[in-house]
C-alpha positions in Angstrom: 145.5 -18.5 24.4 144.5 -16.0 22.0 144.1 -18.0 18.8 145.0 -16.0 16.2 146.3 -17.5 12.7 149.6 -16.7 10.9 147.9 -15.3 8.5 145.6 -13.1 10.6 148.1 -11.4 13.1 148.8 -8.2 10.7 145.1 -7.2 10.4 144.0 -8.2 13.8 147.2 -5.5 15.0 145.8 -3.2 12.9 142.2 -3.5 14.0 143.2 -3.3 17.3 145.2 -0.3 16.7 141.8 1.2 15.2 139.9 0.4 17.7 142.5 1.8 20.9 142.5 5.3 18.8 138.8 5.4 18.5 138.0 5.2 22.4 141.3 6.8 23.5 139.7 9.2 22.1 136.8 9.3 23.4 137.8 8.7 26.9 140.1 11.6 27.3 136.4 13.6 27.1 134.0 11.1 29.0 135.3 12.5 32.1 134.6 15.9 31.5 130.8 15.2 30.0 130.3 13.3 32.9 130.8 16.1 35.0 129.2 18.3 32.9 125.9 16.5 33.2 126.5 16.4 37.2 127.1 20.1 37.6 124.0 20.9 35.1 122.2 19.5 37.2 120.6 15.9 37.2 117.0 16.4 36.5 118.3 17.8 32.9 119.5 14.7 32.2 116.4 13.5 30.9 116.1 16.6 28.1 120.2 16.0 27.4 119.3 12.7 26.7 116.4 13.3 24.5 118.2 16.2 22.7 120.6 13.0 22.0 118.2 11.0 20.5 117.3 14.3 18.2 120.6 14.6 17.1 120.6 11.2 16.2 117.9 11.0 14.4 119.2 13.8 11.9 122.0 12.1 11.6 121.4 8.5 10.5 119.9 9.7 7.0 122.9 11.5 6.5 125.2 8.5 7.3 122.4 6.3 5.1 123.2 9.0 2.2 126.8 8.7 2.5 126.8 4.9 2.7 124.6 4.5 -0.4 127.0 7.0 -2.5 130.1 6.5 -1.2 132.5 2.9 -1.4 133.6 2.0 2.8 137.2 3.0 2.0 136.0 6.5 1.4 133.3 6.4 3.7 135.1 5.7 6.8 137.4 8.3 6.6 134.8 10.9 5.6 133.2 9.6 9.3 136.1 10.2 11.1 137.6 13.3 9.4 134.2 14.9 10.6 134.3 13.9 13.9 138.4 15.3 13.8 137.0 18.6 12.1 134.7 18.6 15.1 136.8 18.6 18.1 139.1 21.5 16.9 136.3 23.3 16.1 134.8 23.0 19.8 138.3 23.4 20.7 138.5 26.9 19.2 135.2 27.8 20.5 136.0 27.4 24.6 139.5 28.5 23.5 137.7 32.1 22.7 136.0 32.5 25.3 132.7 32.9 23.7 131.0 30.0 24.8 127.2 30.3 25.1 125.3 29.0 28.5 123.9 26.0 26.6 128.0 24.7 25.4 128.1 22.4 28.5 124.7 20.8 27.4 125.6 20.7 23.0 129.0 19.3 24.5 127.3 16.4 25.9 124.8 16.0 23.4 127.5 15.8 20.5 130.3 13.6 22.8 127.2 10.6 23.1 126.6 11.1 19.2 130.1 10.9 18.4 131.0 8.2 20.4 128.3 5.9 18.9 128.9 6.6 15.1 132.6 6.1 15.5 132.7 2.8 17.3 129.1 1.8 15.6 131.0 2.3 12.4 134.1 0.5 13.6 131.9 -2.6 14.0 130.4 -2.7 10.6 133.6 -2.6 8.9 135.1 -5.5 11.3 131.9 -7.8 10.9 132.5 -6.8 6.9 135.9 -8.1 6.4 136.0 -10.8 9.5 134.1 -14.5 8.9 131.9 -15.7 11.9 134.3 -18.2 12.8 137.6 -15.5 12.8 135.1 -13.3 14.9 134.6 -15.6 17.4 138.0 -16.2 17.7 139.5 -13.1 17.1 136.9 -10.0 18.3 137.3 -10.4 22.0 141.1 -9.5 20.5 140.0 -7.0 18.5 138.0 -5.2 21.3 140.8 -5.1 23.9 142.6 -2.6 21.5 139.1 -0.7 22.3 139.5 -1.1 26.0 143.2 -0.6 25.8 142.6 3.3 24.6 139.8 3.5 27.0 142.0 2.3 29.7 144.7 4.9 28.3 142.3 8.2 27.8 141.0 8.0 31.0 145.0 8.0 32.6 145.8 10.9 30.6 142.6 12.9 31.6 143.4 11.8 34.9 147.3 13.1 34.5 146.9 16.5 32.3 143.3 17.6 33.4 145.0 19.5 36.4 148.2 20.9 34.6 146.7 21.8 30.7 143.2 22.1 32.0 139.8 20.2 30.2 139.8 22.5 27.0 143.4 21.3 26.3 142.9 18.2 26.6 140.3 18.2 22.9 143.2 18.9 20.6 144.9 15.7 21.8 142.2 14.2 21.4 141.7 14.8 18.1 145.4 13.7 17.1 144.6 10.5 18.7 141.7 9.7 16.9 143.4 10.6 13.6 145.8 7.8 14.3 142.3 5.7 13.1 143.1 6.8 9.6 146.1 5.2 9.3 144.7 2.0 10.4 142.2 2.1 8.3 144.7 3.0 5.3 146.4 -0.1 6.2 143.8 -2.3 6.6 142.6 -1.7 3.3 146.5 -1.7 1.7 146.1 -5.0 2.9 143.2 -6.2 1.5 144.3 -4.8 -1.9 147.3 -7.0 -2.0 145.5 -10.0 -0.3 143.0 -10.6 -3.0 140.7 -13.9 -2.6 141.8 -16.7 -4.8 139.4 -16.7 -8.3 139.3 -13.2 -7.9 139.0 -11.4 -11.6 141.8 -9.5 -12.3 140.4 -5.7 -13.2 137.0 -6.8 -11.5 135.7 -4.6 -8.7 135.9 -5.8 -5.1 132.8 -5.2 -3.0 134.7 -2.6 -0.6 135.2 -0.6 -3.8 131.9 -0.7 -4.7 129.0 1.9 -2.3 126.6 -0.3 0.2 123.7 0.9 -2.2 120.3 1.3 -1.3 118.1 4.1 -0.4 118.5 6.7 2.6 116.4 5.1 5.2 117.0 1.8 3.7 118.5 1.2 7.2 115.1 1.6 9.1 112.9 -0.6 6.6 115.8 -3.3 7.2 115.6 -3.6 10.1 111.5 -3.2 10.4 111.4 -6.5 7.9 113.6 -8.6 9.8 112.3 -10.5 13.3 116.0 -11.1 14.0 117.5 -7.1 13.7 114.3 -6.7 15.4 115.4 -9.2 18.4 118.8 -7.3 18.0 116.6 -3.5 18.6 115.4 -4.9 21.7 118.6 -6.6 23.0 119.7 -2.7 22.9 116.9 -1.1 24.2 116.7 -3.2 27.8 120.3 -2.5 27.7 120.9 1.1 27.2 117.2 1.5 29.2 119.0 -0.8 32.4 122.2 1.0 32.1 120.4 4.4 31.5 118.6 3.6 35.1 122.5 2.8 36.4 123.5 5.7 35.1 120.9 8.2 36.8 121.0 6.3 40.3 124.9 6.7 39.7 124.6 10.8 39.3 121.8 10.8 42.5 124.0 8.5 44.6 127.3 10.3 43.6 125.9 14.2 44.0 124.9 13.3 47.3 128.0 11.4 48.3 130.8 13.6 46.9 130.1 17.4 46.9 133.4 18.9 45.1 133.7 18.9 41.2 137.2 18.0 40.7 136.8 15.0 43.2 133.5 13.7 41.0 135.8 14.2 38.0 138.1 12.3 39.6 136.0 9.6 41.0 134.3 9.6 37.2 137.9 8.5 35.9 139.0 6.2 38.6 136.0 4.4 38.0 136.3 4.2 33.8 140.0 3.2 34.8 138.8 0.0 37.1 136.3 -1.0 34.7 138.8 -1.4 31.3 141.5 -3.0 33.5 138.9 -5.4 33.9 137.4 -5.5 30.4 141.0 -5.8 28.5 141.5 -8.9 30.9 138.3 -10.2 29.8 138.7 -9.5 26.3 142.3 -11.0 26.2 142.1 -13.8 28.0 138.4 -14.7 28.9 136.0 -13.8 25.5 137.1 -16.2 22.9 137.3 -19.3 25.4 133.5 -18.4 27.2 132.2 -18.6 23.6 133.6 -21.4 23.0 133.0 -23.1 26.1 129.0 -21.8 26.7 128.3 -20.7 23.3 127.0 -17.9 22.1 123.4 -17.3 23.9 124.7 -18.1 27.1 127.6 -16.0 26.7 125.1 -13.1 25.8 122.9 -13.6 28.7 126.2 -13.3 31.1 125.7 -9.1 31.1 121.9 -9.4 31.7 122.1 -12.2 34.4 124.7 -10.0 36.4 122.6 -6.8 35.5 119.6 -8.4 37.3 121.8 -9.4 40.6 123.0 -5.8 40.5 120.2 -4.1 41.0 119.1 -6.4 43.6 122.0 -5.3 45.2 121.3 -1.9 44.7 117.8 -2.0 45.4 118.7 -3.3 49.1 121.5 -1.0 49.5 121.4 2.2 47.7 125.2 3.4 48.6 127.7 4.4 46.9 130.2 1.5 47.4 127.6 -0.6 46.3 126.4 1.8 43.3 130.6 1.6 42.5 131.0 -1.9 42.7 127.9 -2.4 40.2 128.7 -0.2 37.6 132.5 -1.6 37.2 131.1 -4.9 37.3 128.2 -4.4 34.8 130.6 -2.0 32.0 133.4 -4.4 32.4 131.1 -7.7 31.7 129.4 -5.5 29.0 132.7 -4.3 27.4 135.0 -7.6 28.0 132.0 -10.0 27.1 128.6 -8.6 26.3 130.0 -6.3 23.1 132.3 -8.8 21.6 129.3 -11.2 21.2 126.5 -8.9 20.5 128.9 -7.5 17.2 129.0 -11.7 16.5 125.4 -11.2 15.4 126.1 -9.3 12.7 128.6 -11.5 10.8 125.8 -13.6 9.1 123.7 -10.4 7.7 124.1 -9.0 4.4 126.7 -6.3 4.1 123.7 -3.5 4.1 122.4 -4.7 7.1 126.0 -4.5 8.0 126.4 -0.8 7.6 122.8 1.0 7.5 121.0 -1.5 9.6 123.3 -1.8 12.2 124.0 1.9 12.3 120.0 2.6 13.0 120.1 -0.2 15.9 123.6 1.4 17.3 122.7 4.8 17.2 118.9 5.5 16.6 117.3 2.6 18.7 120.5 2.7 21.6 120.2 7.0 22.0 116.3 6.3 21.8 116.3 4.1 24.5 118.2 6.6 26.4 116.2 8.9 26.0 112.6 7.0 27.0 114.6 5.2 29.6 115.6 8.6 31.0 111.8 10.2 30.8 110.9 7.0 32.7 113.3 7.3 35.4 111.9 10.8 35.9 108.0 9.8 36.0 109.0 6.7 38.2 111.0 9.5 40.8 107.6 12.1 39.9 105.5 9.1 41.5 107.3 8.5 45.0 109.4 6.1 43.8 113.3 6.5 45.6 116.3 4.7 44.5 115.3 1.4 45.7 111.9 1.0 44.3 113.7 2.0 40.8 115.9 -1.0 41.2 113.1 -3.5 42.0 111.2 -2.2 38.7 114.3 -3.0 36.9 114.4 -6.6 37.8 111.9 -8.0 35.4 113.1 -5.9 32.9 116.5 -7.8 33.5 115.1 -11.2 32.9 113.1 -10.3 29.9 116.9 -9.2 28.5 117.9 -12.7 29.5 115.3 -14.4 27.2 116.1 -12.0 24.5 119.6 -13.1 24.5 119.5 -16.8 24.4 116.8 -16.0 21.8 119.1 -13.9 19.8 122.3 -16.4 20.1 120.5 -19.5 19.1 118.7 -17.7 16.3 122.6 -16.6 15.0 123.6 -20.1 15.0 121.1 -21.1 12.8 121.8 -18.2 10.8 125.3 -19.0 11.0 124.6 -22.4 8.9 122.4 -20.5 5.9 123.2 -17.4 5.6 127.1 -16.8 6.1 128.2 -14.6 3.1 130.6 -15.2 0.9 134.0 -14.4 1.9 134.3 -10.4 0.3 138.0 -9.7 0.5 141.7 -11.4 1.5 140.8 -11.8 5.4 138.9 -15.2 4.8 141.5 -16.3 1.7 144.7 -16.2 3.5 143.2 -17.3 6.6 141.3 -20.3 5.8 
């Protein structure tokens, strides 16, 4: 049922090994942001989420330097050596005791950055060395070893939160997350020895070669393209609907559940329900819906059930119901919605690849957040509750719908011109 070739079974292993450190990772800390951001209090939400966005913003020109100097099999470990360099750093800092009022806030602020340059960069690199026809067999795969660690980090918080305590729990995170560089090592040992047939012996292979381009080259990418464009606001109804989620979920859950630890708790139980779904999904569900509906109707799955959530919501603003949505909508976005939205960057150019995409994953996704999250507060400044939040996002829902059938039939056109040439030994010894 999974569909995975002879010759593709070591470096699909490996990428799903990369992928289960990188949100391991990531979600033996979610918990504790989360609760961070509850016991901050909600209506700072909105300047945590714009302080985000800031963060980001200094941060993609950097990434767009590094890119431009720097060949991907330095440049990924650079990434992830900083984010590594990061966490015992924080680490040391609660450890002494010296932590200033605004750590819970810079904690959240860098956890939402981190988590979108690691995985944003995880992406590039799989839509560099996978064809469009491996990816949409292969990255629903690929992405369980994503919802594997996240289904993993959350059991551990869950396990050693109460006996180590929350600032214990960074260092192993960090060692998890280093476990990426060897997967990546590999990976790259791999594509060393499987060089393409008529490659030149001596020549330079593109992975050895920087992206090139300028700084922002990223930005003006995007700007001259309708179909990165299409891509921009795919993200920005999605992170602005699950932004909306997200606040009604820290309203709903205050007022329901009163004790930290229990919201902690509560936090982890529900990132554990979503990834059992999502790894399902991803294993045994992905590869056979996109090949079954195709690609624009397999995108439009996460805004369809988006819309019929907050209907849901918007008749009954309760927390079983406000549960029951948000493991349904990050488990269709996870197990379906991801897999196929990373699809759309297999038949770009290997810039757009790595500087475009990283603008649209981290710029345009963090500055939806942040709008989304000033909006939220000027729709609750004007009277409106819970409910009337979840009716405004209904239209907003089926606009996303049109955007992704727009989106996957544009890719299959695409997918008939513009599918580059095969860059390293994935396509050789596959095809």
């Amino acid at each position: 049922m999974l569909r995975i070739r002879e010759g593709e079974i070591g470096a699909a292993l490996w990428s799903f090994a990369y992928f289960f450190c990188l949100l391991c990772s990531y979600y033996i800390l979610r918990p504790i942001r989360d609760e961070m951001g509850v016991a901050g209090g909600v209506e700072r939400l909105p300047w945590l989420f714009t302080a985000t966005f800031v963060a980001m913003a200094a941060a993609v020109p950097v990434f767009g330097a590094l890119a431009s100097r720097y060949p991907r099999r330095t440049l990924l470990p650079v990434v992830y050596g900083f984010f590594i360099a990061d966490i015992l750093g924080l680490y040391a800092l609660l450890r002494s005791g010296l932590t200033p009022a605004w750590g819970p806030g810079a904690f959240f602020v860098w956890l939402s950055v981190f988590n979108l340059f690691v995985v944003s960069v995880f992406w590039s690199f799989m839509a560099d060395i996978w064809s469009d026809e491996q990816a949409r067999r292969l990255f629903g795969f690929i992405a369980a070893g994503g919802s594997a660690g996240a289904l993993v980090g959350p059991t551990l918080t869950t396990a050693l939160a109460g006996v180590i305590g929350p600032v214990n729990l960074l260092p192993v995170a960090a060692v998890v997350l280093a476990g990426a560089l060897l997967c990546i090592a590999r990976l790259r040992r791999w594509a060393v020895v499987r060089r393409p047939a008529g490659s030149v012996p001596g020549a330079a292979r593109p992975e050895e070669q920087p992206v090139g381009g300028g700084v922002l080259a990223g930005i003006t990418l995007v700007l001259r393209s309708r179909y990165l464009l299409g891509v921009c606001f795919f993200i920005g109804l999605s992170t602005t609907l699950a932004t909306f989620v997200y606040f009604q979920q820290a309203h709903i859950i205050r007022a329901s559940v009163d004790d930290p630890g229990r919201r902690t708790a509560l936090f982890a139980l529900i990132d554990l329900a979503v990834n059992a779904l999502t790894i399902a999904a991803q294993l045994l569900v992905t590869g056979h819906l996109v090949a079954r509906l195709g690609l624009p109707r397999t995108l439009a799955v996460l805004p369809a059930l988006t819309l019929l959530g907050f209907l849901a919501l918007g008749l009954a603003p309760v927390l079983a119901v406000l549960v029951a949505f948000q493991i349904s909508r990050r488990a269709a976005q996870y197990g379906v919605a991801r897999p196929a939205r990373e699809m759309l960057f297999t038949v770009v150019t290997r810039e757009e690849k790595y500087k475009a995409k990283n603008v649209i994953d981290t710029l345009v996704y963090r500055g939806g957040d942040a709008v989304s999250g000033w909006a939220f507060a000027g729709l609750t400044a004007l009277g409106l509750g819970l409910t009337g939040i979840a009716l405004v996002a209904l239209p907003l829902a089926a606009v996303w719908i049109a955007i992704a059938l727009y989106l996957g039939r544009r890719q299959e056109g695409l997918r008939e011109t513009r599918v580059p040439a095969p860059t390293v030994g994935w396509e050789a010894v596959s095809r």
